[in-house]
N, C-alpha and C positions, 0 to 999 in steps of 0.2 A: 563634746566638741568634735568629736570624730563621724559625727553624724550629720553636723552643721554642714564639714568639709565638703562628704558627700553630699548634699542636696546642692555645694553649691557647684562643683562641679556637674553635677549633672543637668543644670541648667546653661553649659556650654558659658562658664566666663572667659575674660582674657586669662591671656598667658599672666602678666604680671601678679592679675589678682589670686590667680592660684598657685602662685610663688610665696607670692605674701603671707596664704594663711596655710603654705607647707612649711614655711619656718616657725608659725606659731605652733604648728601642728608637733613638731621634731622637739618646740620643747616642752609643750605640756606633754607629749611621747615618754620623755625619760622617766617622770613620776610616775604615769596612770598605765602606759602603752608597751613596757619594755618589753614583756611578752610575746610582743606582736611580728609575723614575720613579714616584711611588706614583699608583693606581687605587682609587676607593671609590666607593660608592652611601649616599646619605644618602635624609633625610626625616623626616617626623614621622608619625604614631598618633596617631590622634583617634575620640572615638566619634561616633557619627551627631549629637550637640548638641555639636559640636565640643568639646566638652573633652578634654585628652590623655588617652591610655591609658600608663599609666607602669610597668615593669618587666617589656614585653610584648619576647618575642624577637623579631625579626628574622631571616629567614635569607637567604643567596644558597646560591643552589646552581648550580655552573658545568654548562652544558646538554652542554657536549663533556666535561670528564674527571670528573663526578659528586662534586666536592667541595666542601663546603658552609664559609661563613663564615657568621658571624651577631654583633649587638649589640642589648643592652637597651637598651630604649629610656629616657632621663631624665625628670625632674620634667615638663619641658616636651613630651614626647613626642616629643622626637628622640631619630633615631639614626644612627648612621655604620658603613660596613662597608667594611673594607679588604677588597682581593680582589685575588690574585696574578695574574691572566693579563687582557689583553682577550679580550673575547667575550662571547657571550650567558649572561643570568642568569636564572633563576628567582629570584624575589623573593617571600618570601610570609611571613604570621605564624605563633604559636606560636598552639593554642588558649585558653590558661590565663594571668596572670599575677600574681605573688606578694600583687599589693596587692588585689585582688578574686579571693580565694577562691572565690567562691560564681559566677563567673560562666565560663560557655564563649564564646568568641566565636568566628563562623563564618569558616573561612577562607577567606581571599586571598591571589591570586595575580598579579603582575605579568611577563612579561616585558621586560627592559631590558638593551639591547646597550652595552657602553660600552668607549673604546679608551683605549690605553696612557698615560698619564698621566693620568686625564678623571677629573674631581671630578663625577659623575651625582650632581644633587641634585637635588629635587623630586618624588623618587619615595616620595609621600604614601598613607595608607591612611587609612579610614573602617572601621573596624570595626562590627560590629553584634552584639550578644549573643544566644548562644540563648535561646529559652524557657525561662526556668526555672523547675520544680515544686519546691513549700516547703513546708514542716508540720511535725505533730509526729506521732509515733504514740506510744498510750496504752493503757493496760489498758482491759477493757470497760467501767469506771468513768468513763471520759473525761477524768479528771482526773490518774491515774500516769503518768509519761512512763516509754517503753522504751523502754532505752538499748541501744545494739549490734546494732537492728534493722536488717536488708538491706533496701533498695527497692530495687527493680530496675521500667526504663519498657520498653515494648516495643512498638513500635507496629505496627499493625495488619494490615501488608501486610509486615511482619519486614524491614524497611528500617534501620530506626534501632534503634539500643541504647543503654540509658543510660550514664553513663560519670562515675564519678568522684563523689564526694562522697554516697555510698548507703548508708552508714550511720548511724544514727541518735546524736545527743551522749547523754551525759547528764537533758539537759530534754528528749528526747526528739527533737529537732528535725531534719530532715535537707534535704537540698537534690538536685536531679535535673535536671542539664542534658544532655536525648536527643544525642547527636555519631550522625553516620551512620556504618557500618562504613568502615576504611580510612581516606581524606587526613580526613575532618571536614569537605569541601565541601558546604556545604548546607543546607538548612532544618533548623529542627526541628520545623515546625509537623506539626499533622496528630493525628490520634486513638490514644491509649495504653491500653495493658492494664496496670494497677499490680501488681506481686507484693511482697506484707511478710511475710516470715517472721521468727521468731525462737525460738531455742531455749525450752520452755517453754510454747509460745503454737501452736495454730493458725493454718497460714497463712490471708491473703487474697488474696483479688484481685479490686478494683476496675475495672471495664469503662467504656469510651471516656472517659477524659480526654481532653479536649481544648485542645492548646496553641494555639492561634489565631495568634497574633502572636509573630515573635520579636520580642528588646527589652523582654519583658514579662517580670513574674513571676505565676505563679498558686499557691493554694494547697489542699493537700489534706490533712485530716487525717484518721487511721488511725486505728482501734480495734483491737485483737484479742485474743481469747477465749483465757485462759489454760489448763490445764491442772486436769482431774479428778483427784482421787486415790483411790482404791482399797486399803481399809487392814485389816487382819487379823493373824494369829497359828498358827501352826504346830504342833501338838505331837502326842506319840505317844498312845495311849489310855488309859494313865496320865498323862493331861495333862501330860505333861513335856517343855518347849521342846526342839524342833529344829532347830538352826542349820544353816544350810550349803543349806539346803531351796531349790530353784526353784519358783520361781513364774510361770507365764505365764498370760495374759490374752489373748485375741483375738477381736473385732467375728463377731459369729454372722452379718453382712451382709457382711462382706468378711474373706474370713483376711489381705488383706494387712497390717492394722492389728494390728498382737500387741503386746504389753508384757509385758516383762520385770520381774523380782525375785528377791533372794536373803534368805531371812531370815537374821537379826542371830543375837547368843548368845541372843537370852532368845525366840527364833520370829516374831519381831514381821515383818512385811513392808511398804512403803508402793510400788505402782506409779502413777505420772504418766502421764495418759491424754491423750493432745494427738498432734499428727502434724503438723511444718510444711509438710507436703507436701499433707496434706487441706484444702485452699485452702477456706475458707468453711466449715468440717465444723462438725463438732460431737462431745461425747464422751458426748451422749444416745443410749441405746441398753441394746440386751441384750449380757453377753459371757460365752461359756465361759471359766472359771477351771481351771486344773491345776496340782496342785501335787505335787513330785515330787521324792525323795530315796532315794539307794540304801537297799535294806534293807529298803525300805518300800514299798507297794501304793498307785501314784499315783492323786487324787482327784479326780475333775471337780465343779463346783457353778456356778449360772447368777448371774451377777450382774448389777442392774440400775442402770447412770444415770438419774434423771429429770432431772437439770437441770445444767447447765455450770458449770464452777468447785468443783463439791461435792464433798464426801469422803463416800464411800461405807463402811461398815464388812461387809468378805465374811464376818464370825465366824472362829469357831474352826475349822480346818480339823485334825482327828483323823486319823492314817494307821496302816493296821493295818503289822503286820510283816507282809513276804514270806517266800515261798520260795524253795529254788532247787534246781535240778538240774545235775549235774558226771558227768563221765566224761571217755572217751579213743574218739578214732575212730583205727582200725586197718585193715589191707589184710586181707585174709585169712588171713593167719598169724596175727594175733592180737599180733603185735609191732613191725613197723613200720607208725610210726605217718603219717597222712594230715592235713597241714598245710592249711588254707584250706578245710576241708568247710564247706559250706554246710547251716545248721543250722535249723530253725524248732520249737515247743512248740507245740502250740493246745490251749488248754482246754474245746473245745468249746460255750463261751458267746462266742464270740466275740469273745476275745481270742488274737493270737497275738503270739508274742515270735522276735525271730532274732537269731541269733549265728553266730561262725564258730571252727573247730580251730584251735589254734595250731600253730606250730613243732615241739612234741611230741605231738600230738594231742587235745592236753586243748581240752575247753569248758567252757562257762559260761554256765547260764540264770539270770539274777540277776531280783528284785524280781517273780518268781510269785504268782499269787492261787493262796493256799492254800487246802485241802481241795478239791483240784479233784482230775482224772486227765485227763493230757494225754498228746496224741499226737507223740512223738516224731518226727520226720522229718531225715533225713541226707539230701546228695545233692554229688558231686565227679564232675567232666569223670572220663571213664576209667574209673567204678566204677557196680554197679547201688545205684538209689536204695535205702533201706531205712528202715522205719520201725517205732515200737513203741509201744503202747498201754497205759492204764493206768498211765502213771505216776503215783504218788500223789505230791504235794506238801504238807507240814504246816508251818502260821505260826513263821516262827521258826528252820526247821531246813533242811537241806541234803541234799537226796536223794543219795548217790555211787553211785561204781562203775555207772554205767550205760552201759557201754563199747558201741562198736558195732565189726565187722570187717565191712569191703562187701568184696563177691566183684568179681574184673574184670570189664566187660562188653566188650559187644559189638557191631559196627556190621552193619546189613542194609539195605542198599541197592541200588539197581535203575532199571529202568524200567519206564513203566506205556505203551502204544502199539495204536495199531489192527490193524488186519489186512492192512494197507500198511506197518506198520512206522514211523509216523509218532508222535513222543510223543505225549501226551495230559495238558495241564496240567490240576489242578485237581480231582485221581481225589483220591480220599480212601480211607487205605489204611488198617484196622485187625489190631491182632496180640493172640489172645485165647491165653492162655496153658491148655495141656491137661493142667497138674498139677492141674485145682480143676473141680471140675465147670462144665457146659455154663452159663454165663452170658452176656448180654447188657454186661458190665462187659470194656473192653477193658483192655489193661497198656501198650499206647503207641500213638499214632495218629501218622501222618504225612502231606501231602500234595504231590501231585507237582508241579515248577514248569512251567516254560513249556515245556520240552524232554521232560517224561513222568516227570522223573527224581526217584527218592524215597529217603529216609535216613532208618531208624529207628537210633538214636544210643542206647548207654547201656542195651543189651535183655543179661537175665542170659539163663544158658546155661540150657538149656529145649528144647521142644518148645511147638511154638506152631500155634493155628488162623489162616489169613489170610483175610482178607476185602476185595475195591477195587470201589466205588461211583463211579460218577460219571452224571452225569445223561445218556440217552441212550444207553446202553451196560446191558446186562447183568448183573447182579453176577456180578461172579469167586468163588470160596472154594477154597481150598487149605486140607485139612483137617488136614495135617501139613507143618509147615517144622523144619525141627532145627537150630536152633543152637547152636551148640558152638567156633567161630572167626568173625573177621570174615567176612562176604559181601558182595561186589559185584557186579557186570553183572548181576544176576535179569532176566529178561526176562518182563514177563506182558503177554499180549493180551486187549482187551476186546472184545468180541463187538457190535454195531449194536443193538439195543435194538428192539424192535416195540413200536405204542403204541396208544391203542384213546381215543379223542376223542369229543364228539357235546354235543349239544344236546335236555334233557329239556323236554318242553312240553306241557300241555294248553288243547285249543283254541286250537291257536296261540299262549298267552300260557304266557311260559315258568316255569318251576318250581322255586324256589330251595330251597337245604337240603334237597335231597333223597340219600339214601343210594345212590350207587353200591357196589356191591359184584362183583369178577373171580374168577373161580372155575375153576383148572383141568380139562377135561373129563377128561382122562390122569391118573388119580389116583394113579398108577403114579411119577410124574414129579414132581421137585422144586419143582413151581414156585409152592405156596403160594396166596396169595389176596393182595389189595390193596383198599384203598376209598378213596373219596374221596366229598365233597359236591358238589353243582354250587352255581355263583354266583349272582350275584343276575339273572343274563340267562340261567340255563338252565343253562350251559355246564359239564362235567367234562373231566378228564384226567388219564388214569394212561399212566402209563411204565415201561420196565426191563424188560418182559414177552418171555420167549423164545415162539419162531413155537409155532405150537399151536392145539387149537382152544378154546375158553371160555367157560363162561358168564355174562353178565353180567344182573345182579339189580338192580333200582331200587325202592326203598323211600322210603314215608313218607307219615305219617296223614294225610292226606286224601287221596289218593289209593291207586288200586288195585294192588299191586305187579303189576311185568311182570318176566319172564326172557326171554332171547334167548339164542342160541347161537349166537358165529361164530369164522370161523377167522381166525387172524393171520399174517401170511408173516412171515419172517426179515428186522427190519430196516424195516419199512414200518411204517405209520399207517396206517391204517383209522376212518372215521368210522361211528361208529353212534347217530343220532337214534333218541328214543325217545317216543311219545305215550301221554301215561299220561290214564285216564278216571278222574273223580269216585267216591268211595268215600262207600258209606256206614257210618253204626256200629251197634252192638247194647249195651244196658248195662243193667243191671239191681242184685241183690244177690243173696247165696248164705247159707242161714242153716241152723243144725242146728233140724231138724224138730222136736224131744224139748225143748228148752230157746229154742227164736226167739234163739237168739245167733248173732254175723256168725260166720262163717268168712273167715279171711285166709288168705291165701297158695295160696287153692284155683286153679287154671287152669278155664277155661272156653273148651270148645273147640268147635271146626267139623265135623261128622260130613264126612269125606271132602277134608278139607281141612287145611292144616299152619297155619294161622292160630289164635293162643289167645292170652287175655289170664288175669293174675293178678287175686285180687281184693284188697281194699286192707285198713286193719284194721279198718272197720268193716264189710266183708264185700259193698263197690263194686268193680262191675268196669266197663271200656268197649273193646268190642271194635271197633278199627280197622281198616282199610284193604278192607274188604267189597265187590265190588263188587252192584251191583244185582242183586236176585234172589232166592232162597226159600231158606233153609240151615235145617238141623236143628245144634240146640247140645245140648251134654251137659256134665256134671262126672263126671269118674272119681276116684276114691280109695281106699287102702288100707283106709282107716277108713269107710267110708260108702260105701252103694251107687251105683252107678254112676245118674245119673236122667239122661234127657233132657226136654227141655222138651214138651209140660206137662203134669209128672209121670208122663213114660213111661217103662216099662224099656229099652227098645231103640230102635234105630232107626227099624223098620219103623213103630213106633204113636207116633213124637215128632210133637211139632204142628211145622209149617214156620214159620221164621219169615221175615216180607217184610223186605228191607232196600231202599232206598232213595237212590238216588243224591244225595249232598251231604245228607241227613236222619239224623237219628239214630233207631234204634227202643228206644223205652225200657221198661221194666218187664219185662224179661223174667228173671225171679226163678227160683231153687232153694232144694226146702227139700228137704236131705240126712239122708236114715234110717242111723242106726247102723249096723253090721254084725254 
């Protein structure tokens, strides 16, 4: 029986019931117990104005075997605590008790040693109450109280959390006493961040409250901003309601904010625009609306809040009927079928739709904008991609039988390395397929990773042109690769690249935007041509160029082009600065002699020189990059006689014209006779 007592006090009952069974206790004690010496710790609970704290627990907790006694305390604020062993006690209060609700009080702690028989009494407490935060929280009105509201305190350095009593009644009223994380030793004082949510309502949050004093109460009341509504109707273009329809809503400033709705039987929708998580928000704002039902072509429309708490009307939202397209993907027989193909339609406006094969290989493009022609696209690990154009879709009906069979593919793989055998990451490898004539459009790219090594995945069987770039190196091209089975180990070397650098400048101040242009002198030899601009300090650079020798050309209107011609070693850089001199121009017009109408499109050129300009459609021309000095001009044509300036047949009797460093020479006109 003595062991009952204890379990039952240690589950903290009232005072009476452990009156009750300390009198049963005293008498089954005198048969079984007499032996026994009894041990307890008394006192009394008082708040700081000495009055008793009454219904406040009590505990001991024994410091060596960790087990706790405890007694409410009475009217008068005692209490008594039996305790089975001597030894040391922890002594301390409960933070709450039944007869003040509304209050926390901070805990305390005593230690107190007491020996076998020892009535410890005078082991008294002073209690002090936390800070407590009080109000009411109310609609934007000031006047509705909301009820079932959360406050939550939080203060400012995340020390303390509120505890207990943080929802709101009825009248709206709530109460917030901060406890510190863990035992509850400690103040409450100090500066709070308020958070009040509630379903329906934008959150708030209210910054530095301040609890000053425990002992005290402070109060705070809350407002917050209800919920916008957003209200419409649904139907198809014979105005006939649509039920079952989604409707979503979401903030053009944040997609996090979306709202939901489904219309009813008769299409009608109502979406609730609030977010208790948008602390301080508001449901003022632009938002895109989509509304969306199978069968049917979903519709976007913007809609606008001006002001909080308002119903908005989004009208009538009309949806046309869709389309759809159906088939079966298959292997190359044409009969087993390809489960999980990965599917897409685009209608080439901008809309694409994806699906995937089922189990049998059937799909399903559902809810198509009709009268369009889309591009079909298949694509499954193990098979070459395939795709098919023009598919017409019409409102209403269902395209079938649009089957697809992929051929297997195939893997090409390799390494891409120097001439030491070293990989080379970051080669960029292309594969042009030599069934379709010579294009610039590759059918798969891949690039090499850290080790040289590259994997084209998923390539049909074919015949293929290759091509591997990387910056510094050569281009490689392999004009014929055959695939026909998987391939691996390919081994290709990339060649050291020569490179051709420099700095354009006149008068020492350098020359920006101007045309580099590299011109093989071996025209015999593949090597093409390349350009580039210089910068805003002079500077060009071209790369990838095999050893050779070259000409490079620099262009641009105001100044006078140069060529040069050097040679490149295998693998090296070579700088070649360039000083370009001041150019001048020549500009005039060109008209038919018979009628003084302009001539356009006519060339006006340089006797002994490859420089000509076009003229414009009123029959303006302006010949650049000249440099200083005396040139004879002419206009040739199929239609009209050849003239040179001014008005000669030939070269020998043309007048010279001066041109002028950084000057323009103006007026220098033809007037072109019939032939």
């Amino acid at each position: 029986m003595y062991f009952i007592i204890q379990i039952i006090k240690r589950v903290h009952m009232k005072r009476f019931l452990l009156s009750t069974f300390f009198s049963f206790f005293t008498l089954v004690g005198i048969f079984f117990w007499h032996d026994v010496l009894a041990i307890s710790i008394s006192g009394t609970v008082t708040h700081t104005d000495g009055t008793p704290v009454t219904t406040m627990f009590i505990f001991a907790k024994d410091a060596t075997l960790g087990t706790t006694d405890g007694d409410s305390t009475d009217a008068a604020g005692a209490y008594s605590i039996t305790v089975d062993n001597a030894g040391t006690y922890t002594v301390y209060n409960y933070r709450s008790t039944a007869d003040e609700p509304t209050a926390t009080f901070i805990v305390s702690e005593q230690s107190v040693t007491v020996a076998s028989g020892e009535n410890k009494t005078g082991v008294n407490f002073t209690l002090t109450r936390r800070a407590l935060l009080t109000g009411h929280v109310y609609a934007s009105n000031g006047t509705t109280p909301i009820y079932e509201a959360s406050v939550t305190l939080y203060n400012v350095d995340g020390s303390i959390r509120s505890s207990g009593g943080s929802i709101s009644t009825p009248d709206g009223s709530y109460y917030v006493a901060p406890t510190p994380y863990g035992t509850g030793v400690g103040t409450a004082t100090g500066l709070y961040d308020m958070y009040v949510i509630r379903q329906g309502y934008f959150g708030k949050i209210l910054n530095d409250i301040n609890l000053v004093q425990d002992g005290q109460t402070y109060t705070q009341n809350v407002t917050l901003t209800g919920a916008s509504r957003v209200t419409g109707k649904v139907t198809d273009k014979n105005s006939n309601p649509l039920s079952g329809a989604t409707v979503v809503m979401s903030d053009q400033n944040s997609t996090y904010y979306t709202y939901t709705a489904t219309t009813d039987a008769n299409g009608d929708f109502t979406l609730s625009v609030f977010d208790i998580t948008d602390y301080n928000g508001t449901a003022v704002g632009t938002y895109t609306l989509e509304v969306s039902t199978n069968g049917y072509i979903a519709k976007k429309r913007l809609v606008s809040i001006t002001a909080d708490e308002s119903t908005v009307s989004a009208g009538n939202v009309s949806l046309a009927r869709s389309g759809s397209i159906t088939g079966f993907v298959y292997e190359d027989d044409g009969t087993t079928a390809i489960a999980n193909a990965t599917m897409t339609a685009n209608d080439g406006s901008g809309h694409t739709y994806t699906t995937t094969s089922g189990n049998n290989g059937a799909y399903t493009f559902s809810n198509l904008r009709p009268n369009k022609r889309y591009k079909l696209t298949v694509s499954k690990t193990g098979f070459v991609t395939e795709k098919r154009y023009n598919i017409v879709v019409k409102s209403g009906e269902t395209t079938s039988g649009r089957n697809f069979s992929l051929d297997s593919s195939f893997s090409f793989s390799g390494q891409v390395r120097d001439k030491n055998n070293a990989g080379l990451d970051n080669a960029t490898l292309y594969l042009y397929s030599r069934n379709t004539p010579r294009t610039n459009t590759w059918v798969a790219k891949a690039t090499s990773d850290g080790n040289g090594n590259f994997n084209f995945s998923e390539i049909a069987l074919g015949k293929y042109r290759l091509t591997i770039m990387k910056d510094g190196y050569i281009v490689l091209k392999k004009e014929s690769v055959t695939i026909d089975a998987n391939i691996s180990d390919k081994k290709y070397t990339l060649k050291t690249a020569s490179a051709v650098f420099g700095r354009v400048t006149s008068q020492n101040a350098p020359v920006d935007n101007a045309t580099v242009t590299i011109y093989s002198v071996d025209t015999e030899k593949d090597e093409g041509y390349t350009t580039t601009t210089t910068d805003s300090d002079g500077y060009y650079l071209m790369q990838g160029l095999k050893a050779g020798k070259y000409r490079i050309r620099v262009q641009t209107t105001d100044y006078v082009e140069r060529i040069v011609t050097k040679t490149l070693d295998a693998g090296k850089q070579r700088q070649v600065d360039m000083q370009l001199v001041l150019a001048g121009s020549v500009s005039g017009y060109v008209w038919d002699e018979a009628n003084n109408l302009p001539l356009s499109g006519y060339p006006v050129r340089v006797y002994g020189k490859s420089n000509y300009a076009y003229t414009d459609e009123n029959g303006y021309y302006i010949l650049d990059g000249l440099a200083a000095g005396t040139y004879k001009l002419y206009v040739a044509s199929t239609g009209y006689e050849t003239e040179y300036y001014n008005d000669a047949s030939d070269a020998s009797s043309a007048a010279g014209v001066t041109v002028k460093a950084d000057e323009q020479t103006k007026g220098i006109n033809f007037l072109l006779r019939q032939r």
